[in-house]
N, C-alpha and C positions, 0 to 999 in steps of 0.2 A: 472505058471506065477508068477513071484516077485511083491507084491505091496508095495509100498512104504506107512508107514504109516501117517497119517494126524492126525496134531493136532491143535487142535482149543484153539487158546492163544484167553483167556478172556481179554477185556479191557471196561472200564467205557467207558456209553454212557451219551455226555448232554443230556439235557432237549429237545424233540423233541415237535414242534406244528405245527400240518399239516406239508408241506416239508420244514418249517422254524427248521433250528436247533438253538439253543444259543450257550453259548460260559459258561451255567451255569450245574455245577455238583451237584445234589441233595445230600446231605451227609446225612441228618432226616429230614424226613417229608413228605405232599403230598397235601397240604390244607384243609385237612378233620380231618384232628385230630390238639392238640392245646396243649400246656404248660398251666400249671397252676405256678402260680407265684414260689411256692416253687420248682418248677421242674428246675428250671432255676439259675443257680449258677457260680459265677465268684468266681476265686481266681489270686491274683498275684503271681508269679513265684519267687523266691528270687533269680535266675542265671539270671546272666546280660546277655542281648541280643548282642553276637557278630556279624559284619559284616565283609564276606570279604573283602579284601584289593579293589579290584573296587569299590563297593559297597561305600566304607570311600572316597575313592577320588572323588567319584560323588558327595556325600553327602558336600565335602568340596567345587565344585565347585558352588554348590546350593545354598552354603551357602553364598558365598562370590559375587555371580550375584546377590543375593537378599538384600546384604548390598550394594551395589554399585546403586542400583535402587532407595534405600530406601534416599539413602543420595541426591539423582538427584530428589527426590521430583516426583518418578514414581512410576506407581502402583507395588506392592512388595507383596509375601508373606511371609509370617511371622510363627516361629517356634512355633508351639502349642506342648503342650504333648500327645500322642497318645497311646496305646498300640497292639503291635504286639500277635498274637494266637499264643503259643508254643506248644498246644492238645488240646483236647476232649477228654472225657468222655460219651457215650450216655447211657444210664437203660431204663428202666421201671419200676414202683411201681410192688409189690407183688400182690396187690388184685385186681388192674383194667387192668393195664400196660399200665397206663398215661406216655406219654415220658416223661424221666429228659436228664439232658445235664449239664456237668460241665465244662465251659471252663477257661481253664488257659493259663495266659495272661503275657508279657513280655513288660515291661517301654521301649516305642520309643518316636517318635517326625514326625514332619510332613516333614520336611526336610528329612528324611529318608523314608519316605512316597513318597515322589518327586521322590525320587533316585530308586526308588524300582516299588514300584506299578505305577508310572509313565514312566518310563526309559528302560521299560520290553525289546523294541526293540533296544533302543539307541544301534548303535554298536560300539564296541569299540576293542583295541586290534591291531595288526599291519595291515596294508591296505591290505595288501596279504591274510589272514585269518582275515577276522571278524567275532568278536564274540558277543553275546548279552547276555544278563541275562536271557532269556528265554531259549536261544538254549543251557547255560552250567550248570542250574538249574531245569529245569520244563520241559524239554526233555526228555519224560521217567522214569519221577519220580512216586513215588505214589501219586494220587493226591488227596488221604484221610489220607494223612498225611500231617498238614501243614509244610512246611520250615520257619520257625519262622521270618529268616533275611529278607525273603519276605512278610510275611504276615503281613503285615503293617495296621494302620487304623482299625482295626475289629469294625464293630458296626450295625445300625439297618437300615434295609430300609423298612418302614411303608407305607403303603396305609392308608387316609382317607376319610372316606364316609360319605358326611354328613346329616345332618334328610332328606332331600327330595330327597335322592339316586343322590348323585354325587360325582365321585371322583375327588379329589384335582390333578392335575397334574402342575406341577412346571418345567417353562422356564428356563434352566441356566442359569447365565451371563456371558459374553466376558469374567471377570476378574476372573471365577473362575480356582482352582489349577488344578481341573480336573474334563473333558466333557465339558468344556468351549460351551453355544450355542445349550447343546443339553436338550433332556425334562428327565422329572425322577418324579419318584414316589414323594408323598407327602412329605414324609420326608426319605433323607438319611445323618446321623450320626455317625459319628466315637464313641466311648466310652472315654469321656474326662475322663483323671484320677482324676484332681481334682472336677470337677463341678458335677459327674454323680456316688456319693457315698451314702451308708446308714450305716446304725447301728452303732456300738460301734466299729469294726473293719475296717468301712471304707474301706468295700471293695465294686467292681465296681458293678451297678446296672443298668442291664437294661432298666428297667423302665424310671426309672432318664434321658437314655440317650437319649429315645420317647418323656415322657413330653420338654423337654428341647428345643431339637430337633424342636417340632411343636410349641413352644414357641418361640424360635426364629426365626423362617425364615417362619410362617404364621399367628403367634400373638395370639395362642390360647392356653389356659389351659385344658390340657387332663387330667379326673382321670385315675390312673394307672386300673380299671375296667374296662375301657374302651376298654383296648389295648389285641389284642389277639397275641399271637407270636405263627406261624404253623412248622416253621424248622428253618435248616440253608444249606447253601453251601459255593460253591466256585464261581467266575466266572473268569475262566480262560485268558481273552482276559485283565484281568487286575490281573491275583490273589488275590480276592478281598475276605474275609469271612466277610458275613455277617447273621446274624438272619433276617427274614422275617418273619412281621406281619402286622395287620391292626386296625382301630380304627375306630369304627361307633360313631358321636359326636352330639350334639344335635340342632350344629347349622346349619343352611339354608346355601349351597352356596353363597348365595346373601350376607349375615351375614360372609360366610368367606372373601369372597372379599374385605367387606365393612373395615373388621378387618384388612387387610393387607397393605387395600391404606393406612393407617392412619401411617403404618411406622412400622417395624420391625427392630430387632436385627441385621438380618441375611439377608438384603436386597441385600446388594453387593454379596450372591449368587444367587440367587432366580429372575430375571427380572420383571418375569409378574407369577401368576396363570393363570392355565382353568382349569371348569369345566366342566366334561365329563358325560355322563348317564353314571352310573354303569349297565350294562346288557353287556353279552357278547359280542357283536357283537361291540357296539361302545367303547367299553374297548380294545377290541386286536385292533380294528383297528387303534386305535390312534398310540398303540405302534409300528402298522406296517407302516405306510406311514410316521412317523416322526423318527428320529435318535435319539436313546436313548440304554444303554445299556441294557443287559441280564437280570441284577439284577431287573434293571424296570418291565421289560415284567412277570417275573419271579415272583415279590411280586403281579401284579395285579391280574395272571394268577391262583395261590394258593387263594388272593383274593374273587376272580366270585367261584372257585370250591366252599367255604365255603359260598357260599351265593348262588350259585344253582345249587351246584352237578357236580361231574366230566362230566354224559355225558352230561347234557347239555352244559356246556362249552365246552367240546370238538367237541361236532358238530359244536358251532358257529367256535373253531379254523381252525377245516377243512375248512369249508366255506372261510372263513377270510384268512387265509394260503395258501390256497390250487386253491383259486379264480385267 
């Protein structure tokens, strides 16, 4: 008898919580191990970030709807400088094998942020075949290798816990660029090229881009000691790379509230806060009954492991998941 041989073609699984899948791919980390400052290194790219030709002409329609708004005295977004992941680098030290991670990064803008990380499904191309940025890009690709023209925005998404055990969770507003309405971790942050620099070489820094971050859109000064960073990914449902960590702060929920009614930088994203108990069970659940993306569930979720162990948290997610 002839058998036909069988092969098992390997493929990346997301992030699984009870029969809840995301839409997030682990690249380093797990919640249980941590960077230390010097493990964590940016450099910019000196090749300029090209965009395919759709990509340009998205970009230009974006641009020219959000000058026609701006002049109509309507709500408009506005071209910030951004930078796009062109690699990684992952190590470990010699003597302990503390993660490092060195990402290098390519000069964008948010307007190409619109076009890209936003536009993923827009179809476009003749009515007979439509095509999308996703289906001629990220169909099939490697997805531990970024595509630079996409990966747009790279920066942090932060959990804050604060002295009486409660996480900051943040309402979006109607007018944000993107997730307009839906909830998210404490702080999520693009890596601004100008604001979010150190040393002599002024190159881009993490840290800078946490403090800043929770500076403006919940009115509080973190010291960089504060802030643990556990890994990084991707999340697919948007191409989105970001580092994920968390900061335990000294002040009272009550104290962060009090700090935000009073007015922030970063108001017009942010609507309202809540505070949530940090323990597993009311941590996933929030993420489960309300709409929020991957990346969310994904910082809170590394979160709870580093604050009380993978099984526990993972029996509350069964539970929570699986209920």
């Amino acid at each position: 008898m002839h058998y036909e041989p069988r092969f098992w073609v390997p493929r990346p699984l997301p992030l699984c919580l009870g029969r809840f899948t995301s839409s997030w791919f682990v690249i380093d980390g797990d919640g249980e191990m941590n960077y230390v400052p010097s493990g964590l290194r940016c450099i910019v790219s000196e090749s300029r970030l090209v965009l395919p030709p759709e990509i340009t002409v998205l970009r230009k329609r974006i641009k020219e709807r959000e000058r026609i708004k701006r002049i109509k005295g309507l709500a408009h977004l506005w071209n910030g400088p951004q930078y796009a992941l062109e690699k990684y680098a992952i190590s470990r030290t010699a003597l302990d094998e503390r993660p490092e991670v060195t990402f290098s990064l390519q000069l964008t803008d948010y307007y190409t942020f619109q076009a890209t990380v936003m536009s993923l499904d827009q179809e476009w191309g003749q009515a007979n075949v439509p095509m999308t940025l996703r289906k001629k890009y990220l169909e099939g690709s490697n997805i531990y290798q970024p595509i630079p023209f996409l990966a747009n925005g790279f920066g942090i998404a932060l959990t804050i816990i604060s002295e009486d055990r409660k996480l900051v969770v943040t309402h979006r507003s109607e007018q944000c660029g993107a997730r307009p309405g839906e909830i998210d971790v404490s702080v999520v942050e693009s890596v601004h090229p100008g604001m979010d620099t150190s040393g002599p070489t002024a190159v881009p820094d993490l840290y800078s881009t946490a403090i800043r971050g929770l500076r403006e859109e919940v009115g509080i000064d973190l010291d960089p000691n504060e802030i643990i960073f556990f890994g990084f990914g991707v999340d697919l449902q948007y191409y989105q790379w970001n580092l994920i960590g968390m900061a335990r702060i000294s002040q009272t929920g009550e104290e962060i509230l009090n700090c935000f009614s009073r007015g922030v930088h970063g108001k017009w994203e942010a609507k309202m806060l809540e505070l949530v108990c940090f323990d597993p069970k009311s941590t996933l659940h929030i993420f489960k009954k309300t709409k929020s993306w991957s990346t969310a569930l994904v910082a809170a979720y590394w979160s709870l492991v580093n604050e009380y162990g993978k099984k526990e948290t993972l029996s509350a997610a069964d539970e929570v998941f699986n209920g």
